[in-house]
C-alpha positions in Angstrom: 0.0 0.0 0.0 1.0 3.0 -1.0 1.5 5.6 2.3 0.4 9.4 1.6 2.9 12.0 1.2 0.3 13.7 3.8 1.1 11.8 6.8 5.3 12.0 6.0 5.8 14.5 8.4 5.5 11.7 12.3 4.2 8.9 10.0 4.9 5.6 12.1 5.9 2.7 9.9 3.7 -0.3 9.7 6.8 -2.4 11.0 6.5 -1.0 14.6 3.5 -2.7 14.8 4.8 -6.0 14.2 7.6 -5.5 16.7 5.8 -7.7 19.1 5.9 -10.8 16.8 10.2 -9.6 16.9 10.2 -10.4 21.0 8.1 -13.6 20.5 11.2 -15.0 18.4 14.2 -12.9 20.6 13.0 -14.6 24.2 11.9 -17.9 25.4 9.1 -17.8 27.4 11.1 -18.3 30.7 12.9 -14.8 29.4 9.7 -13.3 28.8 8.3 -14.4 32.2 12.1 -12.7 33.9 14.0 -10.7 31.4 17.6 -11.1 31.3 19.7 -8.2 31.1 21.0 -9.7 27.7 17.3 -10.4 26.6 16.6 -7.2 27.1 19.8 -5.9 25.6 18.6 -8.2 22.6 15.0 -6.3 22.7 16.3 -3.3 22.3 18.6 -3.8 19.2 15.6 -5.7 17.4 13.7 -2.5 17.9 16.6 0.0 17.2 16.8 -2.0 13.9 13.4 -1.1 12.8 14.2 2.8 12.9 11.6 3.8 15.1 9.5 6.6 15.5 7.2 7.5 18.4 4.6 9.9 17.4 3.3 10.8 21.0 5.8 11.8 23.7 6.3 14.7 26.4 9.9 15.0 27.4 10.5 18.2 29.1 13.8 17.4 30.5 17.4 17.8 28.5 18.9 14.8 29.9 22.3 13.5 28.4 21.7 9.9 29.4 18.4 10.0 27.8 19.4 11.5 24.4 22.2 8.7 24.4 19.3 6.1 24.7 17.5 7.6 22.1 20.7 7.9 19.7 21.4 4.2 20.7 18.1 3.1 19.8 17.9 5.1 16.4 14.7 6.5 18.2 12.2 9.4 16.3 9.7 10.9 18.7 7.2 13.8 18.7 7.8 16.0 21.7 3.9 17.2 22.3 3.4 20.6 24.5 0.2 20.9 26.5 -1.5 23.7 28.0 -4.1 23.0 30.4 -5.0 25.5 33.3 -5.8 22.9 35.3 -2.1 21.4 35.8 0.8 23.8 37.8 3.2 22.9 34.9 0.7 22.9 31.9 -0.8 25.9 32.4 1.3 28.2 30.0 3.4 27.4 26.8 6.4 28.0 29.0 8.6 26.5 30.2 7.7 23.3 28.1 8.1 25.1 25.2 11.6 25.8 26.2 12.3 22.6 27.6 11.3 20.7 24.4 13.8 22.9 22.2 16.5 22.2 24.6 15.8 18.2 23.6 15.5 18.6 20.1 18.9 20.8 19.6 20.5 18.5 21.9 18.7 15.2 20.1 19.9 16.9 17.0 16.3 17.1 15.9 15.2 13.0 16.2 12.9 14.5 18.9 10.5 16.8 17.1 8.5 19.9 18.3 5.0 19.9 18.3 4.0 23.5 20.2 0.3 24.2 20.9 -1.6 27.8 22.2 -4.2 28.5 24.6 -7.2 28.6 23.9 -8.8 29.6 27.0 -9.1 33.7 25.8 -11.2 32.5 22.4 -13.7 35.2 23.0 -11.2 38.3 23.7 -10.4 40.5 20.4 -7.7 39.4 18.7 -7.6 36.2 19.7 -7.3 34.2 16.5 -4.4 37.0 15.7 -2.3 36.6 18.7 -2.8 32.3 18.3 -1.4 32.4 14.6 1.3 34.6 15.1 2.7 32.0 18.3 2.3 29.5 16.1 4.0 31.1 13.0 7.0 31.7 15.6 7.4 28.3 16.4 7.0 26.9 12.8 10.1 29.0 12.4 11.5 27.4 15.4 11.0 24.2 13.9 7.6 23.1 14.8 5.7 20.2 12.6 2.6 20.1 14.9 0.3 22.1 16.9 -1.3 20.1 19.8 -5.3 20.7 20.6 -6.4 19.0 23.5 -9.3 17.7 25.1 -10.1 20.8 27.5 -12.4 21.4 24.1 -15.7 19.9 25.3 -14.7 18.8 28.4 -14.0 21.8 30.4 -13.8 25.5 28.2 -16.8 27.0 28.4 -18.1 30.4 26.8 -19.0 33.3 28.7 -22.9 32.5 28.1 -22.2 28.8 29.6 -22.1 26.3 26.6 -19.3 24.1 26.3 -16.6 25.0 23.7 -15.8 22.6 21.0 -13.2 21.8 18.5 -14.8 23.1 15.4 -15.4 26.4 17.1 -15.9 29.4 15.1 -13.1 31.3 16.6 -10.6 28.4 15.8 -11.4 28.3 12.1 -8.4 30.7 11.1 -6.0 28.9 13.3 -6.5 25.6 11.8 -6.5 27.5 8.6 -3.1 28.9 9.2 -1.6 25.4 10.5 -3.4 24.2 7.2 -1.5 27.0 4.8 2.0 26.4 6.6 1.6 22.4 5.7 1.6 21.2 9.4 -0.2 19.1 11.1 -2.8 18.6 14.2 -2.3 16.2 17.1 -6.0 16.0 18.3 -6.4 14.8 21.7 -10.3 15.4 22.0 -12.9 13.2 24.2 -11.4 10.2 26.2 -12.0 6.6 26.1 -15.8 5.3 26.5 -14.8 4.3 30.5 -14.6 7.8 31.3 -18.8 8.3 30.8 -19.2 5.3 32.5 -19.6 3.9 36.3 -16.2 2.3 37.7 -15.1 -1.1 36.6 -12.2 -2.4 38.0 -11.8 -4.8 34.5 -11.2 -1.3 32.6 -7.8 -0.8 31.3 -8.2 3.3 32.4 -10.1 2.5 36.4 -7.1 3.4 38.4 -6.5 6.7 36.2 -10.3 7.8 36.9 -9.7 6.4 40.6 -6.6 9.4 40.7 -8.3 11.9 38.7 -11.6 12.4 39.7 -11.6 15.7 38.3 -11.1 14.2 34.8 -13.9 11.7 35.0 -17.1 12.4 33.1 -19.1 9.9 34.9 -19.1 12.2 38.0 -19.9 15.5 35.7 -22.8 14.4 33.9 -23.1 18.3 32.8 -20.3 17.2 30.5 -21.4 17.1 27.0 -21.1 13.6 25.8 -18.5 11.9 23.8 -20.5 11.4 20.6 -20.8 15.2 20.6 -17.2 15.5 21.0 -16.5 13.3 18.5 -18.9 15.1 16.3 -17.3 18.3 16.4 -14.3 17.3 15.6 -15.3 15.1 12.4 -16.8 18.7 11.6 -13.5 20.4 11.9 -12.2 17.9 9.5 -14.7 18.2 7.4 -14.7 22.1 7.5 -10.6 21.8 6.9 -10.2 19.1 4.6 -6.4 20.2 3.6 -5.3 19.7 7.4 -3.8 16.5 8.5 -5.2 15.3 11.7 -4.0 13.2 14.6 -6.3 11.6 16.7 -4.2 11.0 19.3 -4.8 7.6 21.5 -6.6 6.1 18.7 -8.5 9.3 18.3 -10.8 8.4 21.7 -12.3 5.8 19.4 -10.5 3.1 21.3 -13.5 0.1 21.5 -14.3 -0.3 18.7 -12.1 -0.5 14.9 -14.9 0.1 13.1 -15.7 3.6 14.1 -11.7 4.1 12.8 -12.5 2.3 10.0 -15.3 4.7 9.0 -13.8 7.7 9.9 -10.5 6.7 7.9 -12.6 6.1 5.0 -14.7 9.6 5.4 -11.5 11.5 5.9 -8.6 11.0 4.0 -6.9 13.7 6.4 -7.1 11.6 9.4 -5.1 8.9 11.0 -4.5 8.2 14.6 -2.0 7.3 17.0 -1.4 4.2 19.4 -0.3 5.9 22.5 -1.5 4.9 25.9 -4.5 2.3 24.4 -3.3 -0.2 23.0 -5.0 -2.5 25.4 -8.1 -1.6 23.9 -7.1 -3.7 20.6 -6.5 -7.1 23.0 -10.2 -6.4 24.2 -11.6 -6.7 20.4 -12.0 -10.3 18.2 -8.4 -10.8 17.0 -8.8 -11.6 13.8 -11.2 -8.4 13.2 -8.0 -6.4 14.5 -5.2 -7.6 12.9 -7.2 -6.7 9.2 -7.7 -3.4 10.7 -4.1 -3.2 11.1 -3.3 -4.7 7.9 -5.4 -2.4 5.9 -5.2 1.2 7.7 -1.5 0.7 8.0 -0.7 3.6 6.8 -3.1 5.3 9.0 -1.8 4.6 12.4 0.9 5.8 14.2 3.1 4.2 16.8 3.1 6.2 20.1 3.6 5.8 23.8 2.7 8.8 25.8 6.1 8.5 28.2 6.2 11.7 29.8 9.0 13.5 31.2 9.7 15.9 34.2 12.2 18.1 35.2 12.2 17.0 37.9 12.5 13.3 37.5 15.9 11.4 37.8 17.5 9.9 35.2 17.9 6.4 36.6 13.9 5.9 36.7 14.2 7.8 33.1 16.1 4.9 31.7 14.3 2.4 33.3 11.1 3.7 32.0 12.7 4.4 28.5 13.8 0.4 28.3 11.1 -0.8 29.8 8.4 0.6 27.5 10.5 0.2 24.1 
């Protein structure tokens, strides 16, 4: 199959997803079970061979050790800034924004800037104005993404009350902008189907609901729901159909490959990206899955989500780092 030119910019290869079928043949079961250090060692070369990229990371720490892990693995990434104004370090552009051009200077650009803006002032003059020229900046500085995340529909609301989605009015010449300067969209909108429903323990995302109650629909059932969430999005990309979009963890459509499968097939714009639910494909008929795979290959995008602190030490970095690749 053919890939798009559109998706060349953080386009995962199809390979990554067979890396798992590469450990099965690497480690016995007893390794499996208790990796070795030279299993593990083994592992690791296996995927550094594949040249891989991870579309969905947040590293906001210049660590040496770290960038010699990710030169050592022949690692890719997209380093994704976040604002939300409901996390102490999120709440501004800076100092991610900083942070993340530290790592890709010192990563020699194999970890790739994706900025974002705020859109909590959407309904002050000048808005779209002051958005576009930030973004235009960092396109300079080297950005090939512009994150929106799910505070659209989930917690933004207007000064008359309603909810604030995606396909807003006031973010039309935004997305037109990112459109004109050939970048592309990481979409994290909605969140998986658990997150509107009551608690069960047998759901790959309880214990993050357990930990962030604030975060969990179920208990806000002002909320709008995620179908409408969903639907204004499919309206942005319908409304923008020269943007690339992202949906980032599978595009919150996590339960079910068929709702990909439609969207894929609506929106030759759209793919998605892997990180954090990958679970979700062992809960579906296997067989249904892996022709998914086979035949939107070049539609999804390998990812992870690892996130990194300033704060955090680089022992638990690497661990993280080898443990997850």
């Amino acid at each position: 199959m053919k890939i798009p030119k559109t998706f060349s910019v953080i386009l995962a290869m199809a390979a990554i997803i067979a890396f798992t079928s590469r450990m099965a043949s690497l480690l016995s079961a007893e390794e499996a079970s208790k990796p070795t250090a030279a299993s593990v060692n083994a592992a690791l070369r296996a995927f550094a061979e594949i040249q891989p990229i991870d579309a969905h990371v947040h590293i906001y720490k210049d660590d040496p050790a770290l960038n010699a892990l990710i030169q050592r693995l022949g690692l890719r990434a997209l380093n994704i800034c976040v604002i939300d104004d409901r996390d102490a370090f999120c709440k501004g552009l800076e100092p991610q924004r900083a942070d993340v051009l530290k790592v890709r200077q010192s990563t020699e650009g194999r970890v790739a800037f994706c900025t974002t803006f705020s859109p909590y002032d959407f309904e002050e003059p000048g808005f779209s104005s002051r958005a576009i020229h930030q973004l235009n900046q960092d396109f300079l500085d080297g950005a090939v993404a512009v994150k929106i995340y799910k505070v659209m529909g989930m917690e933004m609301k207007s000064k008359a009350g309603r909810y604030v989605m995606a396909d807003d009015p006031a973010f039309a010449p935004i997305y037109q902008d990112i459109a004109a300067h050939n970048r592309t969209v990481i979409a994290h909108l909605a969140e998986p189907n658990s997150c509107w429903e009551a608690p069960n323990p047998a759901s790959p995302d309880y214990d993050y609901y357990k930990d962030h109650p604030e975060e969990y629909a179920y208990a806000h059932p002002e909320w709008p729901s995620k179908e409408a969430i969903l639907a204004a999005r499919d309206h942005m990309m319908a409304e923008n159909p020269k943007l690339r979009v992202v949906g980032a963890h599978l595009g919150s459509m996590e339960s079910d490959v068929d709702q990909m499968a439609q969207r894929f097939d609506r929106y030759p714009n759209f793919a998605v990206d892997m990180a954090a639910r990958i679970p979700y494909f062992m809960l579906q008929p296997r067989d249904k899955v892996r022709a998914f795979l086979i035949k939107y290959q070049d539609r999804l995008l390998y990812g992870t989500d690892l996130s990194v602190m300033p704060e955090d030490a680089t022992e638990n970095l690497l661990e993280q780092f080898n443990r997850t690749y």
